[in-house]
N, C-alpha and C positions, 0 to 999 in steps of 0.2 A: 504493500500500500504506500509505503514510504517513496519508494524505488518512483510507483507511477505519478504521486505527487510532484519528486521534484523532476520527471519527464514534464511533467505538462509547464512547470515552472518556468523551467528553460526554454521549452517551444513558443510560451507568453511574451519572455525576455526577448527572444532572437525575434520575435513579430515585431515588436516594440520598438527593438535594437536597428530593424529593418524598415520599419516607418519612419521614425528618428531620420536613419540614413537618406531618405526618399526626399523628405521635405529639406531637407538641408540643400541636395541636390538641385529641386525645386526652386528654391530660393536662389540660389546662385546663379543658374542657370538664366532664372525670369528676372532678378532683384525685386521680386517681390512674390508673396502668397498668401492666398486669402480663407480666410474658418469655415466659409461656404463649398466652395470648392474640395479641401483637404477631406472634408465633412462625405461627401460624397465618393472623390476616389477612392477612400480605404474604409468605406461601407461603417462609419463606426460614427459617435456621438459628438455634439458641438463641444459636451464637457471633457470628452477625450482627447480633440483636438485642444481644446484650450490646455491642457495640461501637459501636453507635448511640447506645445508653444513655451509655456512656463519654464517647465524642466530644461529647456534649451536654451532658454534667456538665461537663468541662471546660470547655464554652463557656460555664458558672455559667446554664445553662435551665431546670436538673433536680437531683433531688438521686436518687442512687440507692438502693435499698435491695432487702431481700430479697424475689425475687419479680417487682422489678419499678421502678419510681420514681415520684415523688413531688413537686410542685412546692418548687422551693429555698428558699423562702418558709418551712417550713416548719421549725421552730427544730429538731428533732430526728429529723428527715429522715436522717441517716445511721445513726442507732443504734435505728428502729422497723422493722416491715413494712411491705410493700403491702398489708397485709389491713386493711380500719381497723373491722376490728368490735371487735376485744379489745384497751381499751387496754393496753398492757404496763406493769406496776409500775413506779415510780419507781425504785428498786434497784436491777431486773432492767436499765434505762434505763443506770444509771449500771457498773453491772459489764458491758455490753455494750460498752462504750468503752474501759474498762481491759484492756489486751494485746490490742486489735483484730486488728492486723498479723498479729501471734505466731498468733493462734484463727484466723485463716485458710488460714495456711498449714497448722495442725493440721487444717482441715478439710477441707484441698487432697489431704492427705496419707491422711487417711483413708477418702475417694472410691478413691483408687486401690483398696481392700482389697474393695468392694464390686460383685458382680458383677449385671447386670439380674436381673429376676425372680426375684430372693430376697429374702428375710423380715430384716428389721431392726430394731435395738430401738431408741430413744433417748429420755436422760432429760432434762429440766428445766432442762440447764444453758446459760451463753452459748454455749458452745462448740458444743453440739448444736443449739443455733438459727441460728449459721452454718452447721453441716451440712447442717438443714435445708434453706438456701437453695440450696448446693449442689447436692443430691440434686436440686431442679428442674430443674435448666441441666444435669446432666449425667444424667440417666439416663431414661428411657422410662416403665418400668414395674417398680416396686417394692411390697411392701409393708411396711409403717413400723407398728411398735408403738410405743405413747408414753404416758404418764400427763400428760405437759404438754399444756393446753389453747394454748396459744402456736404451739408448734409441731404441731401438730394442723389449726389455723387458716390457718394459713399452708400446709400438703401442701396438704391438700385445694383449693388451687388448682386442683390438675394433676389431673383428671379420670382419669388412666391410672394413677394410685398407688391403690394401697388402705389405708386409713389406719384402722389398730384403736389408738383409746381404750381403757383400761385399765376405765376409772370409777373408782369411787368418791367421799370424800368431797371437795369442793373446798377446796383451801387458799388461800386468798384472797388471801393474800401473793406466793405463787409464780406461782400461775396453776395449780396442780398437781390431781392429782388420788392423793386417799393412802387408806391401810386395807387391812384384809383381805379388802372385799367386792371386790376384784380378781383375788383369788386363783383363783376357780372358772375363771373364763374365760383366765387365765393356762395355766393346766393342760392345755390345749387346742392348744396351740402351739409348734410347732417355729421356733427363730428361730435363724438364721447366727451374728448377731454382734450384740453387745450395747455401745452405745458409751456409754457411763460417764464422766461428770463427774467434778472435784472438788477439793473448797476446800484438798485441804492432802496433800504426800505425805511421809510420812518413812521412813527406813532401819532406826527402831526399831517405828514404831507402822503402819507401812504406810499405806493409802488410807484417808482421811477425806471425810463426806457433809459439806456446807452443813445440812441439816435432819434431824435425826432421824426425824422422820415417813414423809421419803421412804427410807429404808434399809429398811425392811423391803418395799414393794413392788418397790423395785430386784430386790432378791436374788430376790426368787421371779419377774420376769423374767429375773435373771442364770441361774439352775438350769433356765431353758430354753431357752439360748441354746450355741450352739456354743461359742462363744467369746468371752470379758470382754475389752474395749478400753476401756483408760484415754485419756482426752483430757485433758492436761494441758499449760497453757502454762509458758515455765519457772521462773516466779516462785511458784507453788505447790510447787517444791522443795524440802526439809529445814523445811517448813512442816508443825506438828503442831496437828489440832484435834480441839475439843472429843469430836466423832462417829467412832469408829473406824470402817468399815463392812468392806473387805477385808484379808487378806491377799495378800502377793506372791505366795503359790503359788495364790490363786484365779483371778487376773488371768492373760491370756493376752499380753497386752502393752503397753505406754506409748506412745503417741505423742505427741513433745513438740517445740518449736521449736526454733532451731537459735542461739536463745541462750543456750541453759543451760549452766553453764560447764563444761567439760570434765573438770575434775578431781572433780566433782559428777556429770557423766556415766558415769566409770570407776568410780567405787566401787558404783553400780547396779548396773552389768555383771557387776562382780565378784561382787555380790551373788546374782546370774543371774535379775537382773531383763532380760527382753528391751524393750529402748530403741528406740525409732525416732525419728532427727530428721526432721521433715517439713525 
């Protein structure tokens, strides 16, 4: 019994050993590979591919990113996609780094709220391009409303999502897509839940946007969404900016990290603001 235990042990290892081997080649080969794809050729689970990916990061082979990974060589390999068609703004580069950890678990947290085959909305921010990645590795078949070209780029990896562009005009900075000429087609759509970015939230002036331009196509995907989900890591707390866009009473709820301090979190509640620590 022992004998055929560790036979099957080692035939696990060398599969392993052998898959391992495949995607490294892969990589090299293409400079890049993606969780969908790997998922498929070697007939086995998003969670197994992701764990391949890991164990080979660690081994400093690969650098991981959303979608998929990337040779480690690769100076900004943790804060880009696997898609290498649209570079991503320098900016957008640089704010993808700050509160990484924190945006993850915000987007760990906000997967739980979403159920397969329904309608999604998400805007422009870092936050919703770790969701993005998410939504890959965990779910089947969705479909994703978005005015970000970024995150756009990146769904449509996954052949089983259905992924509606807003249009209009491009904002070249964001990667966005802004105006009224979205509205027609907005009108059209019933969406669940709308996840919402943003640069700054206070207890006097409520939810603030990063861009003007983008608040007004927000809200006419916000008006046709079940429900407004704030994504906020917890250093945009008691944070007022230029752009007001909501109020607390439009907002359906906050999901935020589990460092925000507490006595900051109780005056929310009080406020009856509903909080969610990822």
């Amino acid at each position: 019994m022992c004998s055929h235990d560790q036979a099957q042990k080692g035939k696990l290892s060398m599969i392993l050993h052998e898959r391992h081997r495949e995607i490294l080649n892969q990589l090299f080969s293409d400079g890049v590979v993606y969780t969908s794809q790997l998922k498929d050729q070697f007939g086995t689970s998003f969670e197994t591919i992701r764990k391949d990916l890991k164990y080979l990061e660690e081994q400093g082979l690969l650098a991981r990113v959303h979608g998929g990974a990337v040779p480690v060589s690769q100076p900004d390999a943790p804060a880009v996609s696997a898609f290498p068609s649209l570079p991503l703004p320098l900016d957008f580069l640089k704010r993808c780094r700050n509160h990484r950890e924190q945006k993850q678990q915000i987007a760990a947290k906000a997967c739980q709220l979403i159920q397969e085959n329904t309608c999604i909305a998400l805007d422009t921010g870092t936050t919703s391009y770790e969701l993005a990645g998410l939504l890959m590795e965990r779910f089947t078949r969705l479909t994703i409303v978005t005015n970000s070209m970024v995150n756009a780029l990146l769904l449509s990896q996954k052949p089983e999502f259905t992924i509606i562009v807003t249009g209009g005009i491009v904002s070249h900075q964001e990667k966005a897509l802004i105006s009224e000429l979205a509205v027609p087609m907005l009108q059209n759509l019933n969406i669940d839940i709308m996840f919402l970015t943003t640069c700054g939230i206070d207890l006097k002036t409520g939810i603030a946007e990063q861009n003007m331009e983008e608040i007004s196509i927000h809200k006419h995907m916000a008006r046709r969404s079940r429900r407004l989900i704030v994504l906020a890591d917890s250093s945009k707390f008691s944070r007022s900016a230029s752009f007001h866009a909501y109020h607390f009473e439009e907002i359906s709820s906050i999901i935020t990290d589990d460092q925000l301090d507490e006595e900051i979190a109780r005056k929310y509640r009080k406020s009856g603001v509903d909080l969610v620590i990822a």
